[in-house]
C-alpha positions, -999 to +999 in steps of 0.1 A: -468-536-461-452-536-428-415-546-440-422-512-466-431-488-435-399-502-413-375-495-444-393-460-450-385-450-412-347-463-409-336-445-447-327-412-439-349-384-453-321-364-473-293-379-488-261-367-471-280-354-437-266-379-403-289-382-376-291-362-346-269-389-326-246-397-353-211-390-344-207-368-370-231-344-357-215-344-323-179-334-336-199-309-355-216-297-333-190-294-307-166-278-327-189-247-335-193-245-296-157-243-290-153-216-314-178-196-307-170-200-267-126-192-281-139-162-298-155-148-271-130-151-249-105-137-274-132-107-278-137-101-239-098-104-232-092-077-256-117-053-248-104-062-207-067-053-215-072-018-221-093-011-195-075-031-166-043-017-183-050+020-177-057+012-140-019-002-135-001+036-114+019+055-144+057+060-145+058+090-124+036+073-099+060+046-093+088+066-091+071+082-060+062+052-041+097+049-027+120+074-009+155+080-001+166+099+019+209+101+032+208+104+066+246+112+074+243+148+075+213+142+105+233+154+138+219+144+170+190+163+184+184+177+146+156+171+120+148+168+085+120+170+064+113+152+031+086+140+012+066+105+007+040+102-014+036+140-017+033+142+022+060+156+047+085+129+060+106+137+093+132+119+097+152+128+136+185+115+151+176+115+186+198+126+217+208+098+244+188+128+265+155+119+242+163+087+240+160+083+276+128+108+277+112+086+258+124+048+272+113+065+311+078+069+298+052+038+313+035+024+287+000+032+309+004+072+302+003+068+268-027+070+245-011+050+222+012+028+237+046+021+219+078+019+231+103+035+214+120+001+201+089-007+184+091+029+164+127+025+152+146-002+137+171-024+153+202-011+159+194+024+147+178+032+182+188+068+175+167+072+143+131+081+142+114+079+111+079+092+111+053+108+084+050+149+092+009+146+095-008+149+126-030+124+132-060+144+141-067+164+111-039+161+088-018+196+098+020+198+097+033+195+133+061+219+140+097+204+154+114+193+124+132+227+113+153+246+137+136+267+161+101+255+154+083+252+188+083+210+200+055+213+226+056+211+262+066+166+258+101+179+233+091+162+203+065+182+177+036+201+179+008+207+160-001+245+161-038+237+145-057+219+173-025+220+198-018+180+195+018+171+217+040+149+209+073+133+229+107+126+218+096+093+199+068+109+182+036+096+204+010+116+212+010+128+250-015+161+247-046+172+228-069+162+205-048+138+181-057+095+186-031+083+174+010+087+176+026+099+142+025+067+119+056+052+110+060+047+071+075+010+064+114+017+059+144+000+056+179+010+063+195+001+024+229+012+039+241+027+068+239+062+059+206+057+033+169+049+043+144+037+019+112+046+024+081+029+008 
């Protein structure tokens, strides 16, 4: 009786069915995980694209995030505005006068201390680059356009709060923290900046 209730317990109970460690039932097993794990990740990668891809800055966008600007027209002492980024750009060739103006100033009287090397690029001493937003609340500073009023320090001034700024652009007067920032730049040819 004993040898009949061994050979009941090692026949499987339907024909064709492998146990639960047989390797078939592994492979199986594994397979369907695999799949189902693939097809989720298809399905979450394509409902992703469209979402991360509207994100990415449009055409019109990009074109904006650089500037050029020729700078060969610039005479000393003179000023231009542009824009960057939908926000006012001055761009001044300095006099050896400011240049000098701004190199006699000590570092200690200066709220923001930079020296006018650190403002400008190498070799293009003469040319200050600078975004046209006070750094107090945003206004326009006058002294880019001929005949606007440059403050008491020669640079610009900022008729909304009555923020002063020297020949390199830092602040010297009034409310305003911060000098004028200076957007990153490079010189792409002698006569060209890039801006952005």
């Amino acid at each position: 009786m004993a040898d009949a209730t061994g050979a009941a317990a090692a026949e499987p109970k339907n024909i064709g069915e492998t146990s639960e460690t047989g390797e078939g039932g592994v492979r199986r097993r594994d397979f369907i995980n695999i799949a189902a794990v693939s097809a989720a990740g298809v399905g979450g990668a394509a409902v992703l694209y469209p979402l991360i891809s509207q994100m990415a800055p449009s055409a019109d966008v990009l074109a904006e995030s650089t500037t050029e600007v020729d700078v060969s027209a610039i005479e000393p002492g003179q000023a231009i505005k542009a824009v960057f980024r939908k926000q006012p750009l001055f761009v001044r060739r300095l006099t050896p006068k400011e240049i000098e103006e701004a190199n006699a100033v000590p570092l200690s009287a200066l709220r923001d201390p930079e020296t006018l090397a650190e403002r400008t690029k190498d070799g293009h001493l003469d040319m200050l680059v600078t975004m046209g937003v006070c750094t107090h609340l945003g206004c326009v500073p006058l002294g880019a356009a001929e005949g606007e009023n440059k403050g008491e320090f020669g640079g610009y001034f900022c008729p909304c709060h009555g923020s002063s700024y020297d020949t390199a652009a830092r602040i010297r007067k009034g409310p305003a923290p911060t000098n004028l920032v200076v957007p990153d730049y490079v010189f792409s040819s002698d006569t060209t900046i890039t801006v952005g």
